[in-house]
C-alpha positions, 0 to 999 in steps of 0.5 A: 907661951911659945908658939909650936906648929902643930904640922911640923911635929906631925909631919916628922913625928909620923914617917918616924912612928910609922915606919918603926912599927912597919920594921917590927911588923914587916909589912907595908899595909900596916905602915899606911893604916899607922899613917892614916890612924896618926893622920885622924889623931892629929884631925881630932887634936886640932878639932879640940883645939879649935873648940876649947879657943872658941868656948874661950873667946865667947867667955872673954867677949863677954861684959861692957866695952867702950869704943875708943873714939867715944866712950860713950858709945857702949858696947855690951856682950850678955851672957844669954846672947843678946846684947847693946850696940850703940844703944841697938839691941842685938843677938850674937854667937861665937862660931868658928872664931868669928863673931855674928852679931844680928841686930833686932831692932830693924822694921823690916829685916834682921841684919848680920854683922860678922866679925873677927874679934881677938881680946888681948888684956882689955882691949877687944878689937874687932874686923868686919868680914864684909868691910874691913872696918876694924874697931878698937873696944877698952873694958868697962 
């Protein structure tokens, strides 16, 4: 899939749209409502963009991966939202490309874990945001 820069179509795309209309029409307001509307269509692109990616990682994530230093060490994405880490118990959510994991097996307070998960073949790695930890996962 070739990689294509969404804003650089768009930023030579709208002077050239914008400013043919604004030579059959002849006025300036009209150049900067086309800018403005091309500018709001390109927002909700990318909005669309970004929520098919995350209906498509949270699809992907799920199932059984063993961690790579001890494949014992299971970690398992239900479909429902829960899951096993390590033998603990946990919720998760994909939300804006990042995964929450909260653990809830703790006595006293719930703990969040967040992460950068990216899934290529069937190898899941994922980084913490709080610690830069990166963790490498095979597919069962």
């Amino acid at each position: 899939m070739t990689n294509v820069n969404f804003f650089d179509t768009i930023s030579v795309l709208i002077p050239h749209i914008t400013t043919k209309k604004a030579k059959l029409i002849g006025d300036e307001k009209m150049k900067k409502i086309l800018q403005v509307f091309a500018l709001m269509l390109a927002a909700v692109f990318m909005l669309t963009l970004t929520a098919c990616r995350s209906d498509s990682l949270e699809s992907e994530i799920v199932g059984a991966w063993a961690w790579d230093r001890d494949s014992a060490f299971e970690f398992v994405l239900e479909e429902d939202g829960t899951g096993i880490w390590g033998g603990a118990p946990f919720e998760w959510e994909i939300e804006d490309d990042e995964l929450r994991m909260t653990l809830t097996d703790l006595e006293t307070n719930f703990e969040v874990h967040r992460w950068t998960p990216t899934i290529e073949g069937d190898t899941l790695t994922i980084t913490s945001l709080q610690t830069s930890e990166v963790y490498t996962y095979t597919r069962q």
